[in-house]
N, CA, C and O atoms as a Maestro MAE file, in Angstrom:
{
 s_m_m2io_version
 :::
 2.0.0
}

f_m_ct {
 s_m_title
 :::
 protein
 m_atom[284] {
  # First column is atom index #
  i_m_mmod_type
  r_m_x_coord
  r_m_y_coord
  r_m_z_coord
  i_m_residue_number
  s_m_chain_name
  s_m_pdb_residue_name
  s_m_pdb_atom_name
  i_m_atomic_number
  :::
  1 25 -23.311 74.296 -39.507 1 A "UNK " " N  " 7
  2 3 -24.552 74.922 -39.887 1 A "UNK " " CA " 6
  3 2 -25.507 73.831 -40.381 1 A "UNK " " C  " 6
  4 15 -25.237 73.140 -41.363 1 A "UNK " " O  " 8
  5 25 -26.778 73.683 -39.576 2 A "UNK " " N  " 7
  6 3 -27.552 72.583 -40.452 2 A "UNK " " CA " 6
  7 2 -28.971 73.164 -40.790 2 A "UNK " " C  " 6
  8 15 -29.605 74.002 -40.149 2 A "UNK " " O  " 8
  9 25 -29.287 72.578 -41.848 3 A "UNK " " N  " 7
  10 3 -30.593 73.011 -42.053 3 A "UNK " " CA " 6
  11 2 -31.766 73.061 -41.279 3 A "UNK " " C  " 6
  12 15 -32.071 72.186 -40.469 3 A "UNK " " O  " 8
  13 25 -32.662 74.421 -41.595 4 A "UNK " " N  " 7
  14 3 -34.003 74.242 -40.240 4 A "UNK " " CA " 6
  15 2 -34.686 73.911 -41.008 4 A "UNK " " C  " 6
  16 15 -34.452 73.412 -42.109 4 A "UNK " " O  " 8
  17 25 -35.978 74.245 -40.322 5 A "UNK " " N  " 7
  18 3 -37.573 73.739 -40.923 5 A "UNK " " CA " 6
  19 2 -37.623 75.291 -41.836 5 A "UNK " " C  " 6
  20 15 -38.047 75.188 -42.987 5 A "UNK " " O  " 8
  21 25 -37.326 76.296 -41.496 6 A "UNK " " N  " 7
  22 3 -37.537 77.436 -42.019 6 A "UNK " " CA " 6
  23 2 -36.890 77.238 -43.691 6 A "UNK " " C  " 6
  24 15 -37.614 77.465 -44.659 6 A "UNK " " O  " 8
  25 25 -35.437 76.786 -43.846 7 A "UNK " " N  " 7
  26 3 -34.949 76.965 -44.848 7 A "UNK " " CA " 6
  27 2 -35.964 75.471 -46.352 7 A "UNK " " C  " 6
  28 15 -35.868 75.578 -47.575 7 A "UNK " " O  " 8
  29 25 -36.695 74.440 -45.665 8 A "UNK " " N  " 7
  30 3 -36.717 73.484 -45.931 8 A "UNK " " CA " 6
  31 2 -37.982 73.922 -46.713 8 A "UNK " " C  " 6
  32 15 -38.139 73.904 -47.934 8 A "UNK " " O  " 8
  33 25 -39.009 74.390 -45.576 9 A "UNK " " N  " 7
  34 3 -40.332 75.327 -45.995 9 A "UNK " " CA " 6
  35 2 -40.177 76.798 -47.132 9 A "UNK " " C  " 6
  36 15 -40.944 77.439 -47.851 9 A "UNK " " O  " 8
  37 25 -39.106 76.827 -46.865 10 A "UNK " " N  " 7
  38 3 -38.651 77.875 -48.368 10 A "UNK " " CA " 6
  39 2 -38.412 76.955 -49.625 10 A "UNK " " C  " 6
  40 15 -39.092 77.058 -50.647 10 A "UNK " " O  " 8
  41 25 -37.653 76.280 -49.506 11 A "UNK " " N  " 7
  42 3 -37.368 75.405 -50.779 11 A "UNK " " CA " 6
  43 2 -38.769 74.791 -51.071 11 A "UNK " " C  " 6
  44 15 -39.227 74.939 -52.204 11 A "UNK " " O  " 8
  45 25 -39.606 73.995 -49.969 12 A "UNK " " N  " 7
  46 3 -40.844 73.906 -51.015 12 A "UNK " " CA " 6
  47 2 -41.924 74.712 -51.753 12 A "UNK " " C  " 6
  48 15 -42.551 74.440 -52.777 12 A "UNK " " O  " 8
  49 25 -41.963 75.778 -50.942 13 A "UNK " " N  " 7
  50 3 -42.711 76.740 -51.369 13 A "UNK " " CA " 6
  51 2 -42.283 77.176 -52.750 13 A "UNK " " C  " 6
  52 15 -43.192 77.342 -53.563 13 A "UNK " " O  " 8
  53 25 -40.999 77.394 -53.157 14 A "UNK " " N  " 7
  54 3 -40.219 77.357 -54.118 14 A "UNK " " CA " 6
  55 2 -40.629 76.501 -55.430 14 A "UNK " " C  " 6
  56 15 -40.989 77.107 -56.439 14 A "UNK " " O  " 8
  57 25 -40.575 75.134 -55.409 15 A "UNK " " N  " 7
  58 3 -40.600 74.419 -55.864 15 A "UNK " " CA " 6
  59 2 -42.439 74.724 -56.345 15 A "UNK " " C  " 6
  60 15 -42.757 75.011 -57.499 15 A "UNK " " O  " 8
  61 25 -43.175 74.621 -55.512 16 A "UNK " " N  " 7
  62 3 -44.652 74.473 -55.312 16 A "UNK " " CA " 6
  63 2 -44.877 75.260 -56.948 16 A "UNK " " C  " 6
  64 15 -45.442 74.744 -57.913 16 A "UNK " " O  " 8
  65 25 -44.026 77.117 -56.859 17 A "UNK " " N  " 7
  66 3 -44.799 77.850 -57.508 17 A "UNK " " CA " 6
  67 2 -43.983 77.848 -58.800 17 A "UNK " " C  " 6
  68 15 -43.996 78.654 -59.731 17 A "UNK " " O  " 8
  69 25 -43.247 76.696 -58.611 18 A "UNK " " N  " 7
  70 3 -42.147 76.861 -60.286 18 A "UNK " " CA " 6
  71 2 -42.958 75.693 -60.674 18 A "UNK " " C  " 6
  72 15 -43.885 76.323 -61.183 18 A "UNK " " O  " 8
  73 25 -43.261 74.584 -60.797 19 A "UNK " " N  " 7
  74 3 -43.811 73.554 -61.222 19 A "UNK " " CA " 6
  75 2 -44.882 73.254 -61.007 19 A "UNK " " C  " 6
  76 15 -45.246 72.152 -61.416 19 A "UNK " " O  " 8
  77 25 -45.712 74.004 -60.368 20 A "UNK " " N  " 7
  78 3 -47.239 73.650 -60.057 20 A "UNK " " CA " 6
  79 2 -47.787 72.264 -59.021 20 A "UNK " " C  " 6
  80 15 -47.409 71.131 -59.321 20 A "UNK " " O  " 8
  81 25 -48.339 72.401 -58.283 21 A "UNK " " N  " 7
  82 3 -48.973 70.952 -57.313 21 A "UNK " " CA " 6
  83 2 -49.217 69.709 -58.455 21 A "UNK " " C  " 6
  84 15 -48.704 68.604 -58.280 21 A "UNK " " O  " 8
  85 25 -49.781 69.916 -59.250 22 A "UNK " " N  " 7
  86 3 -50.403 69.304 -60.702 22 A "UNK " " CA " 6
  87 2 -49.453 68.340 -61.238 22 A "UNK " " C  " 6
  88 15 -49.795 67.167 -61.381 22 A "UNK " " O  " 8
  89 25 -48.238 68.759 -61.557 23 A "UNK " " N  " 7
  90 3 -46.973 68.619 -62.297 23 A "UNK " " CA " 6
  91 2 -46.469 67.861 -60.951 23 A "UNK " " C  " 6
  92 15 -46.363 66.642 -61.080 23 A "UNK " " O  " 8
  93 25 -46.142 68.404 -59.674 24 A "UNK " " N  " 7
  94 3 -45.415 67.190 -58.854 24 A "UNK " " CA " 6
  95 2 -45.420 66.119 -58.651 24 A "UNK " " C  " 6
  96 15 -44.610 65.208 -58.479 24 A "UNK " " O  " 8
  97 25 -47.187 66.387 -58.699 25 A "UNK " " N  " 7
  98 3 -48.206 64.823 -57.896 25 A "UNK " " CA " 6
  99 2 -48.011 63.572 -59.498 25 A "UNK " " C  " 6
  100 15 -47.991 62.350 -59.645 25 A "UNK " " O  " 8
  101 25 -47.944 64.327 -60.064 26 A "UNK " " N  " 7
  102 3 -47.743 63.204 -61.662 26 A "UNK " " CA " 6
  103 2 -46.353 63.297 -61.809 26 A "UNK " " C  " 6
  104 15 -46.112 62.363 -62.574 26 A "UNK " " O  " 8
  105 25 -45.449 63.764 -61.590 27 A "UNK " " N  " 7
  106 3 -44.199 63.277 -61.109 27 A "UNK " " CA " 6
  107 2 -43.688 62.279 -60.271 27 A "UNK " " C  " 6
  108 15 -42.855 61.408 -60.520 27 A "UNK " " O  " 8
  109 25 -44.472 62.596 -58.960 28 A "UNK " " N  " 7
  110 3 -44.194 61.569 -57.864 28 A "UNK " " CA " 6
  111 2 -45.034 60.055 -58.458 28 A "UNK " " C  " 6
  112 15 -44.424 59.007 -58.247 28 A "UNK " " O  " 8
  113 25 -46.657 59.946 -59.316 29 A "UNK " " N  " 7
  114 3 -47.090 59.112 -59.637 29 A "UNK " " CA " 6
  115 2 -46.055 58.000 -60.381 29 A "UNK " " C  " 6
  116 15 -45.807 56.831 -60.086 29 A "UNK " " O  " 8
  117 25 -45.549 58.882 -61.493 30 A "UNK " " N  " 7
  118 3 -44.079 58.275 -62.785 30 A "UNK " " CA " 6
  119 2 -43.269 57.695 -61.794 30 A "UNK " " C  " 6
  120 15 -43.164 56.471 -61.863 30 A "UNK " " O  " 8
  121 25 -42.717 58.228 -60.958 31 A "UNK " " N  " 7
  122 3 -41.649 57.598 -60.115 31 A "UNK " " CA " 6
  123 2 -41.999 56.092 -59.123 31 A "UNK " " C  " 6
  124 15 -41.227 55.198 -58.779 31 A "UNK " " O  " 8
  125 25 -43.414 56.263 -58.872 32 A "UNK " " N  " 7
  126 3 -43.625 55.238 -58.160 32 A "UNK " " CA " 6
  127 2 -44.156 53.944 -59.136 32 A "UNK " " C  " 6
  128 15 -44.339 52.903 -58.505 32 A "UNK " " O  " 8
  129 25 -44.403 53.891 -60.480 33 A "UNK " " N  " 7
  130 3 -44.876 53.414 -61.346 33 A "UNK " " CA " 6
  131 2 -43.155 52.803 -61.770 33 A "UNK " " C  " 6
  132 15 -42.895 51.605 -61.880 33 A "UNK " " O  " 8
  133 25 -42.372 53.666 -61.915 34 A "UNK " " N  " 7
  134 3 -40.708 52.939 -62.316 34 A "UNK " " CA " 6
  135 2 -40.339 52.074 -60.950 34 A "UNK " " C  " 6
  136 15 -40.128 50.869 -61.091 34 A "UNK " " O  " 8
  137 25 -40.285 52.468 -60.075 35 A "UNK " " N  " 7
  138 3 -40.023 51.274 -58.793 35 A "UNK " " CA " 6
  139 2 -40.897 50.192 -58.594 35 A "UNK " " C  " 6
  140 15 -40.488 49.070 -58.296 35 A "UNK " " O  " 8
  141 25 -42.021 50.463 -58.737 36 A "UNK " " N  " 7
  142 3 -43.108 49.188 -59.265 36 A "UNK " " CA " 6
  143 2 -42.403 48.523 -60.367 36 A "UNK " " C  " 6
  144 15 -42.089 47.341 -60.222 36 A "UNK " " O  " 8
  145 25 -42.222 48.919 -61.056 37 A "UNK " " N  " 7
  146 3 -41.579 48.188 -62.473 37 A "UNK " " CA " 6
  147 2 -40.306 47.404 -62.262 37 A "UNK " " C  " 6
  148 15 -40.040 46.219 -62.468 37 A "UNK " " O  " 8
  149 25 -39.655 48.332 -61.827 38 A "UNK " " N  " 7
  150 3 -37.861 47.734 -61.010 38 A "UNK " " CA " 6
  151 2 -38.160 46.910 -60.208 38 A "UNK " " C  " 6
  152 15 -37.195 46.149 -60.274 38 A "UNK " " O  " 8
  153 25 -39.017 46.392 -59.270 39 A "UNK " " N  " 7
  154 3 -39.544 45.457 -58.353 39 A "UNK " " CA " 6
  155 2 -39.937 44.167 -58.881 39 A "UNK " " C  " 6
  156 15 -39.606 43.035 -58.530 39 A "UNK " " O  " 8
  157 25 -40.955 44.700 -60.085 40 A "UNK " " N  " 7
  158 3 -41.167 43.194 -60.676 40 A "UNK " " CA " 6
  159 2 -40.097 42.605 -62.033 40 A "UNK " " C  " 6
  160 15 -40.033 41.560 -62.679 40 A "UNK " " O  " 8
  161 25 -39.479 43.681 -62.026 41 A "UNK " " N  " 7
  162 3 -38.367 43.235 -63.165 41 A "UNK " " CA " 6
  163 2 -36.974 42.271 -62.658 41 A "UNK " " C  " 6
  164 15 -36.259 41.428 -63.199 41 A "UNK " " O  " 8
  165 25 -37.047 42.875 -61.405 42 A "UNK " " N  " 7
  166 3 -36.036 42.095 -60.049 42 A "UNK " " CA " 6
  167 2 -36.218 40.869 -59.687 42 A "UNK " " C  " 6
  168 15 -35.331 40.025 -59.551 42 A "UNK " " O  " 8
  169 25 -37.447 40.717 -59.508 43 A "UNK " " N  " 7
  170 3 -38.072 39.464 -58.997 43 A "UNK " " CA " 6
  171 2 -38.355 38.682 -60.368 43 A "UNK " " C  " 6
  172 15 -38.696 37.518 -60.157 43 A "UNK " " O  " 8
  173 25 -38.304 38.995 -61.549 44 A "UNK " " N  " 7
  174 3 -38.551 37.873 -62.718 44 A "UNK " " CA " 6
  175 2 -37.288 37.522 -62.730 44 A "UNK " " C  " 6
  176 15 -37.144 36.349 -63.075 44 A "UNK " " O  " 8
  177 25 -36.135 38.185 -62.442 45 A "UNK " " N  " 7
  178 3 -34.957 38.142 -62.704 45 A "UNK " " CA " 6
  179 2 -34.600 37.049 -61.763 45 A "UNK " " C  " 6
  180 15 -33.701 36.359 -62.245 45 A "UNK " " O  " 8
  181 25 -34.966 36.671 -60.657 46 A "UNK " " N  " 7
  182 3 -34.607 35.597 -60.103 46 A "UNK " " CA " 6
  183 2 -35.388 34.550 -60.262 46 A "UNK " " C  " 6
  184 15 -34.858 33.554 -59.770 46 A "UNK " " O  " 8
  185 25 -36.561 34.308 -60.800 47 A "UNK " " N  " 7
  186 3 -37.622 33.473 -60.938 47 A "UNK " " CA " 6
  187 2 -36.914 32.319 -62.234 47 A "UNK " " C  " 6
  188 15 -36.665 32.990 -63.235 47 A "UNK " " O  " 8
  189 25 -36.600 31.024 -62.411 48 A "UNK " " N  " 7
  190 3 -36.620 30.607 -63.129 48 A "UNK " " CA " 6
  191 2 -36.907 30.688 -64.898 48 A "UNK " " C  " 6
  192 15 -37.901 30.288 -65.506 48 A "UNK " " O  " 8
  193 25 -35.837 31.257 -65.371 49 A "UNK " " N  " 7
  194 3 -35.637 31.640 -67.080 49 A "UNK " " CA " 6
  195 2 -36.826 30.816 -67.794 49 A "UNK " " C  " 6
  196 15 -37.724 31.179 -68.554 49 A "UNK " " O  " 8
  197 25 -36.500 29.638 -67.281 50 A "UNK " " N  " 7
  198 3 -37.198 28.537 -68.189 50 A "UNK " " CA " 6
  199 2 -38.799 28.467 -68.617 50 A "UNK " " C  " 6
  200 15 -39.364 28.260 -69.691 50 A "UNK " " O  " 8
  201 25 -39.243 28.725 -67.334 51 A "UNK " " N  " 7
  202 3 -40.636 28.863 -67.098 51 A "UNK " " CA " 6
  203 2 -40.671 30.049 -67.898 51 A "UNK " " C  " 6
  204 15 -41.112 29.731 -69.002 51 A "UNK " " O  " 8
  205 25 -40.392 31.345 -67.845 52 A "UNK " " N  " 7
  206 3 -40.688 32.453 -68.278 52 A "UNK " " CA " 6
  207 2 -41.011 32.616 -69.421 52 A "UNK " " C  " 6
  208 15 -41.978 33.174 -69.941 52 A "UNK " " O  " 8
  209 25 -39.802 31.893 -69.963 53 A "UNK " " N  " 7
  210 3 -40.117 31.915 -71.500 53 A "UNK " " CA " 6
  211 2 -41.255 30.994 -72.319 53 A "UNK " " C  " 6
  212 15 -42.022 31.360 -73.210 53 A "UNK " " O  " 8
  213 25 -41.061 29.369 -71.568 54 A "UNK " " N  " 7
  214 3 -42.338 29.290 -71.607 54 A "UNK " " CA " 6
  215 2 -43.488 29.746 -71.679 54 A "UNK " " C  " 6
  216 15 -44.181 29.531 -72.674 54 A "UNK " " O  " 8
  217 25 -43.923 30.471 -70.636 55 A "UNK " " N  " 7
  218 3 -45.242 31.740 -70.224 55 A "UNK " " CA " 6
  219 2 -45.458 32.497 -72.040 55 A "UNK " " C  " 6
  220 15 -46.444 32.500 -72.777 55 A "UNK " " O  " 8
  221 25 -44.088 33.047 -72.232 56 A "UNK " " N  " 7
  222 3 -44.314 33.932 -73.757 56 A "UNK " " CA " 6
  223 2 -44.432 33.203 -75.142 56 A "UNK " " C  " 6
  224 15 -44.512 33.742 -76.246 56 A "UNK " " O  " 8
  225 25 -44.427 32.017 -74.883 57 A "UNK " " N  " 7
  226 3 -44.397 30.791 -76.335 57 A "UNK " " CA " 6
  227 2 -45.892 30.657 -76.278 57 A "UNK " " C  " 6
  228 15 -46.511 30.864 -77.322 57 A "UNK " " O  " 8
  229 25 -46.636 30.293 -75.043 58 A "UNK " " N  " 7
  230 3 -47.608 29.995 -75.039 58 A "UNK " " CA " 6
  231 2 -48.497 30.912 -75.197 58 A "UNK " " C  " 6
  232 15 -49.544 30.437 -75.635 58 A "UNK " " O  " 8
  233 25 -48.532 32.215 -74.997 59 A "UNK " " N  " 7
  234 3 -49.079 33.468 -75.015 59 A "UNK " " CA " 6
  235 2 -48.861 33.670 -76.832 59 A "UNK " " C  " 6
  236 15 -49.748 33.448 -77.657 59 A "UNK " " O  " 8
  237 25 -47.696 34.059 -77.093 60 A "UNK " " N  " 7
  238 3 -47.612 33.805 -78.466 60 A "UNK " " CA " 6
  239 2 -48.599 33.041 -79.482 60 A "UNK " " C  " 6
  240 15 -49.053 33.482 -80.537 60 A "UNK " " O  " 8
  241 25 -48.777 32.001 -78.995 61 A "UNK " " N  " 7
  242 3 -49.453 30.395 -80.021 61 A "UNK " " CA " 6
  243 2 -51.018 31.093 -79.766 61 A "UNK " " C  " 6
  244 15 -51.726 31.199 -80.767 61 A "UNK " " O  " 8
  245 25 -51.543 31.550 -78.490 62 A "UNK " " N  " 7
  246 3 -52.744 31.689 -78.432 62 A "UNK " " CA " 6
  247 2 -52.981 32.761 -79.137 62 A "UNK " " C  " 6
  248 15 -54.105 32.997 -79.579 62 A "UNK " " O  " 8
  249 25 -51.844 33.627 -79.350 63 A "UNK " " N  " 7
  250 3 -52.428 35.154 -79.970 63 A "UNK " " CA " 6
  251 2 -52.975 35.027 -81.346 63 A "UNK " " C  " 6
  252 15 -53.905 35.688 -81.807 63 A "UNK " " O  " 8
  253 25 -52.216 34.002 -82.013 64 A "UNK " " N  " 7
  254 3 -51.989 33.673 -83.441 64 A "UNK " " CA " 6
  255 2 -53.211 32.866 -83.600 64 A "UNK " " C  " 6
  256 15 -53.839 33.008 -84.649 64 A "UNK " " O  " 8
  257 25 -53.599 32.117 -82.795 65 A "UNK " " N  " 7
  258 3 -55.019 31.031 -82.565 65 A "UNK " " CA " 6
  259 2 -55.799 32.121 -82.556 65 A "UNK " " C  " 6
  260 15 -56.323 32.289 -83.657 65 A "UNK " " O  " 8
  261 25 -56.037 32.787 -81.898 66 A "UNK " " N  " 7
  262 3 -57.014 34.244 -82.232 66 A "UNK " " CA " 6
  263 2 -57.087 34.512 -83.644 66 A "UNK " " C  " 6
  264 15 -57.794 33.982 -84.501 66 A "UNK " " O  " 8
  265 25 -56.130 35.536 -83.745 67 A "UNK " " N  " 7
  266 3 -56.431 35.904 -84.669 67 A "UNK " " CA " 6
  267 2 -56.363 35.047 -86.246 67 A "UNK " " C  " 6
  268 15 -56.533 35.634 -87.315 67 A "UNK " " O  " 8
  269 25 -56.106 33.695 -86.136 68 A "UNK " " N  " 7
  270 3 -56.064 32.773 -87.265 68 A "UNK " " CA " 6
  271 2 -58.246 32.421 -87.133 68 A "UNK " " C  " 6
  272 15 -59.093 32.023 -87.932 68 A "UNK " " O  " 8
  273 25 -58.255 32.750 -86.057 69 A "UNK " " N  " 7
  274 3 -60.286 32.502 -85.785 69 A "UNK " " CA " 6
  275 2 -60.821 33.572 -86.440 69 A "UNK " " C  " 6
  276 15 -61.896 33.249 -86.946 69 A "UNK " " O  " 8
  277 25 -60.511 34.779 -86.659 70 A "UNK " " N  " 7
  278 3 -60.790 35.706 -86.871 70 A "UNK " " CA " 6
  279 2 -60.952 35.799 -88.640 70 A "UNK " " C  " 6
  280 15 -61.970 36.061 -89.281 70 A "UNK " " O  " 8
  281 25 -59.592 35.491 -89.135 71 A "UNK " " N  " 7
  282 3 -59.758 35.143 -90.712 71 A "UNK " " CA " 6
  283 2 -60.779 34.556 -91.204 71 A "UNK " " C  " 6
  284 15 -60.835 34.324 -92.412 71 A "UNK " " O  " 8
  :::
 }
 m_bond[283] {
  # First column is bond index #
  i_m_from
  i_m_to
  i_m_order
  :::
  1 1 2 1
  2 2 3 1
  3 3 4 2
  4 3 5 1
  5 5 6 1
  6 6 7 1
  7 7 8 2
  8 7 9 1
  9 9 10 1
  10 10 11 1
  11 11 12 2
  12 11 13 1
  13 13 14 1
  14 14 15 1
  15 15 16 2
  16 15 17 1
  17 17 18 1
  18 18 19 1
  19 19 20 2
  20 19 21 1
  21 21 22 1
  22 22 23 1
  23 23 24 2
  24 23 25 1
  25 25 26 1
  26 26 27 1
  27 27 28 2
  28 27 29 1
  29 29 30 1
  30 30 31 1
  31 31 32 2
  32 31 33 1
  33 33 34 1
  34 34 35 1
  35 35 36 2
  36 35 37 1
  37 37 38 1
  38 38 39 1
  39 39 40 2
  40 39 41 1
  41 41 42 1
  42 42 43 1
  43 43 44 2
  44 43 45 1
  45 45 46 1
  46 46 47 1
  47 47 48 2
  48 47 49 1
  49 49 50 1
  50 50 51 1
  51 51 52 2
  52 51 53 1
  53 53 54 1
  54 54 55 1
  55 55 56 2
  56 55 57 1
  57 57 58 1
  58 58 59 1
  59 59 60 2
  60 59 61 1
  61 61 62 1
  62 62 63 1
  63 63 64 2
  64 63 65 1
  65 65 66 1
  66 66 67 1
  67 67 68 2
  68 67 69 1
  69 69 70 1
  70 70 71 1
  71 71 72 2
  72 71 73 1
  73 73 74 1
  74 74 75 1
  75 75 76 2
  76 75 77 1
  77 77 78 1
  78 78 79 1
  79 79 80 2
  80 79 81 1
  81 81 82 1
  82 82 83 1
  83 83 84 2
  84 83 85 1
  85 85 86 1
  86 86 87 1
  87 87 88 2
  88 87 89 1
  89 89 90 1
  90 90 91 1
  91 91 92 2
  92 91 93 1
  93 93 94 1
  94 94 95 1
  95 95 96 2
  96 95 97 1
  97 97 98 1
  98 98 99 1
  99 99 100 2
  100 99 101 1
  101 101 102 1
  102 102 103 1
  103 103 104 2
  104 103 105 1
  105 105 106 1
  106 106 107 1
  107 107 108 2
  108 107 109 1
  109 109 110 1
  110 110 111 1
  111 111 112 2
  112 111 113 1
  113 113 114 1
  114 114 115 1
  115 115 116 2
  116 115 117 1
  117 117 118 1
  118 118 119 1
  119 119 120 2
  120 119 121 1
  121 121 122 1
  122 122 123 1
  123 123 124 2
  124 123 125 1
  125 125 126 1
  126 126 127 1
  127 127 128 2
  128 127 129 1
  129 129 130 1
  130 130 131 1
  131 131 132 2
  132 131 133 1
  133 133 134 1
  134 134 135 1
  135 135 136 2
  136 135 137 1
  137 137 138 1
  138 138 139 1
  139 139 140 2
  140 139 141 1
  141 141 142 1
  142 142 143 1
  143 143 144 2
  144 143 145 1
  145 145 146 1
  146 146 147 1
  147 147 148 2
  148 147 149 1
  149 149 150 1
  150 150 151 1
  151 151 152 2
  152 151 153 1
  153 153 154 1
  154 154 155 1
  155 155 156 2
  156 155 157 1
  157 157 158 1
  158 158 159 1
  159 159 160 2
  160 159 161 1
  161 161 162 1
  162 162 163 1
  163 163 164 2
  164 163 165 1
  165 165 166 1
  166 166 167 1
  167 167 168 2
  168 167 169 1
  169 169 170 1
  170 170 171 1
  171 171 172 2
  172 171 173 1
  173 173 174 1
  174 174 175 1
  175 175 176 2
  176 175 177 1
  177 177 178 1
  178 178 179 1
  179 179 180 2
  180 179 181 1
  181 181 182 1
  182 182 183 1
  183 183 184 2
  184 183 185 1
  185 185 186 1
  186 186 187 1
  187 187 188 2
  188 187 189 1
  189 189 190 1
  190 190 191 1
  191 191 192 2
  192 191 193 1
  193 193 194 1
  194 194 195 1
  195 195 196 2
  196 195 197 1
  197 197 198 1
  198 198 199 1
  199 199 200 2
  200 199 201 1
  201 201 202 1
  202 202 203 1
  203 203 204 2
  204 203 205 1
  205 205 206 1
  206 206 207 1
  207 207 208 2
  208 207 209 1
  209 209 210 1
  210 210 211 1
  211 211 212 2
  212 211 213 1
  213 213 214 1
  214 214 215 1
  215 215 216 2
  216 215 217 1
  217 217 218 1
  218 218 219 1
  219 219 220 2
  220 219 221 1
  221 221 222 1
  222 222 223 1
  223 223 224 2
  224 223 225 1
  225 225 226 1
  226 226 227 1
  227 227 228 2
  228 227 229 1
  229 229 230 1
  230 230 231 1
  231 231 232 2
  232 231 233 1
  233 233 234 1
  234 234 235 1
  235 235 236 2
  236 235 237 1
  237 237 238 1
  238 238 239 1
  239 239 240 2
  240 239 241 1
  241 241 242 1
  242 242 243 1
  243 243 244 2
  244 243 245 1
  245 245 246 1
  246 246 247 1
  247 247 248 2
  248 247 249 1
  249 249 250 1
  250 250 251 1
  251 251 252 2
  252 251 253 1
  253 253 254 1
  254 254 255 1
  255 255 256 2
  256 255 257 1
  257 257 258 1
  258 258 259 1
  259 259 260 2
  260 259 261 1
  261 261 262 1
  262 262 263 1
  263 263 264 2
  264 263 265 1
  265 265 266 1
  266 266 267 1
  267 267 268 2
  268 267 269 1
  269 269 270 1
  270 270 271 1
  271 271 272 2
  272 271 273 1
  273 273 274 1
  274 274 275 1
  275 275 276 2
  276 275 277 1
  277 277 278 1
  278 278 279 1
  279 279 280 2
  280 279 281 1
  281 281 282 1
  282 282 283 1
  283 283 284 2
  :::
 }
}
């Protein structure tokens, strides 16, 4: 027994009027926003440690240079 288009078009219709169009589309947005995230979290993950941390020392020193201008 395999599924048709008939049974498939029931389940969304289903879905449509329990959660609203509204609620999916910002569902599906969240989800593509976490694989964006998992993508670049993957790829820092192979990128050289060293540098990285670098990147956040220096970001650090400038934040503090700010706001030490600010006083």
């Amino acid at each position: 027994m395999s599924i048709g288009f008939w049974q498939i078009a029931i389940v969304v219709i289903l879905v449509v009027l329990l959660f609203g169009r509204g609620k999916i589309s910002s569902l599906m947005g969240d989800v593509a926003k976490g694989i964006k995230s998992f993508k670049k979290g993957m790829a820092s993950d192979v990128s050289d440690e060293g540098s990285q941390k670098n990147i956040s020392e220096n970001q650090d020193t400038s934040e503090n240079q700010d706001i030490d201008k600010k006083e």
